[in-house]
DOTOR-537831 format. One record per residue: residue in one letter; x, y, z of N, C-alpha, C, O, CB in turn. Coordinates in steps of 0.001 Angstrom, whole numbers, plus 500000, padded with zeros to 6 digits. Glycine has a CB too. Example, Ala and Ser with C-alpha at 12.3 -4.5 7.8 and 13.67 -1.06 7.14 Angstrom:
<recs>
A513190494310507800512300495500507800513200496700507800514236496681508465511308495527509046/S512850497750507080513670498940507140512900500030507870513409501138508039514084499402505725/
</recs>
This chain:
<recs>
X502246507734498900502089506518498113501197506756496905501310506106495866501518505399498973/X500173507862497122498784507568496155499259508332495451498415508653494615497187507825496525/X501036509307495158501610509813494070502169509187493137502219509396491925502306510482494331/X502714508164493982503885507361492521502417506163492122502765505063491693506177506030493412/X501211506364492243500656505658491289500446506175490055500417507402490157499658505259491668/X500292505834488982499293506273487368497843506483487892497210506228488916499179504739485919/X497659506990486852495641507521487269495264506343487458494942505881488553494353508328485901/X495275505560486059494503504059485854494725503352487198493734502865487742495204503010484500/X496162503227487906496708502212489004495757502843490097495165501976490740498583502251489398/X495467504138490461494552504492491349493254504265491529492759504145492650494580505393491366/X492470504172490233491400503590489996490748501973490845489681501650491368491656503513488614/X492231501216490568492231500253490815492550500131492513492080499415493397492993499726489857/X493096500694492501493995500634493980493327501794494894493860502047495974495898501028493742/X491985502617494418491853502974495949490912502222496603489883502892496685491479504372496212/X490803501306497031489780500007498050490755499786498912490722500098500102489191498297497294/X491951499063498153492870498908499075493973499875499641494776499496500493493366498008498676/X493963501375499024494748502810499630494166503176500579494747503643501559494844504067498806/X492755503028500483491765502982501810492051502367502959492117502843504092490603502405501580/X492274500888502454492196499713503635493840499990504438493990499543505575492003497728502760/X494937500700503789495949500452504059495802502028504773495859502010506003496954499904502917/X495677502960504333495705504347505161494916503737506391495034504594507267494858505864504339/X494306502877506803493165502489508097494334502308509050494714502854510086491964500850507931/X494891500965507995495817500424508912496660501162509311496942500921510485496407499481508553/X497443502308508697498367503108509021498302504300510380499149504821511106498519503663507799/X496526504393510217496099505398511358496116504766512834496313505371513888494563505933511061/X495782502978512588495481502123513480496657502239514712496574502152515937495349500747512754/X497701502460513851499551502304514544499267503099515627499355502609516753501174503069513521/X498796504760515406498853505549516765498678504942518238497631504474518683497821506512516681/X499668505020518780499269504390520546499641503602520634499484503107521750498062504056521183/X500442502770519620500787501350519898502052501181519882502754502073519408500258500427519051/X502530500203520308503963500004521136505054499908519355504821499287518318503935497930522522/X506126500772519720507190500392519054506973498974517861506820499019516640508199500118520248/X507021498049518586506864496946517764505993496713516769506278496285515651506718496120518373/X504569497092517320503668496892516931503494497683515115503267497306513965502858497264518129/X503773498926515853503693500038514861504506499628513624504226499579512426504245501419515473/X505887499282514511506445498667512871506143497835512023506294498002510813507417498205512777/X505513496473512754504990495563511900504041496186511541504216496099510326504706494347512301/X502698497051511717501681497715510799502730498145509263502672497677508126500901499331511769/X503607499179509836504371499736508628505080498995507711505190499280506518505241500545508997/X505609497949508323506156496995507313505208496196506737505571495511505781507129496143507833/X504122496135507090503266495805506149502892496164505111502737495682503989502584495737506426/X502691497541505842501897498483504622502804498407503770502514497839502717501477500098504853/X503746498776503888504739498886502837504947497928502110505002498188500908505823499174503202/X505143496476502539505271495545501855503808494769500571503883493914499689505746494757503013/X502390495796501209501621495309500931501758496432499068501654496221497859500399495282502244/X501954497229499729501854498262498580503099498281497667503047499005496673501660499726499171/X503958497724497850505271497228497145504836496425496076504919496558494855506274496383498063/X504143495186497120503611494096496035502953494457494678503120494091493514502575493286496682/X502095495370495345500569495895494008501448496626493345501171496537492149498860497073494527/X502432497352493528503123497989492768503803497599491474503889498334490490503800498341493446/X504399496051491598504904495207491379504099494742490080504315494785488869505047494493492489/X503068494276490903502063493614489793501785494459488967501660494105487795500777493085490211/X501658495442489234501486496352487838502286496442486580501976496417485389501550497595488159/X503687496582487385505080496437486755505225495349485698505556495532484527506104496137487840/X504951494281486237504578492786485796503693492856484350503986492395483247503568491986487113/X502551493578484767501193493689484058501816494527482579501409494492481418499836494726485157/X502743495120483095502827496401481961503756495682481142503517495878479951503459498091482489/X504796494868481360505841494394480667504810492996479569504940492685478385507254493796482005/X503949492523480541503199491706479608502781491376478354502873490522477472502582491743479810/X501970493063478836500984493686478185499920492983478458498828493310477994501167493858476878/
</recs>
């Protein structure tokens, strides 16, 4: 994930690359289900910020 950011987007985004690699380690041991909803989170969480950037850039 912390590749397809820009330098600047990393700057910004490692608090929450942090908070989301936690969550990602958290999954180990946990049931099928569980694990996925962690991952579909993450993913969805980091989609979003992705997004906003996207957003941000077309703005200006």
């Amino acid at each position: 994930m912390q590749t397809l950011l820009e330098n600047g987007q990393q700057v910004h985004f490692s608090v929450e690359y942090s908070a989301l690699m936690k969550l990602a380690a958290s999954a180990e041991g946990k049931s099928d289900s569980t694990r996925s909803e962690i991952y579909f989170t993450l993913i969805s969480i980091f989609l979003s910020y992705v997004n906003r950037w996207k957003v941000h850039e077309e703005i200006g």
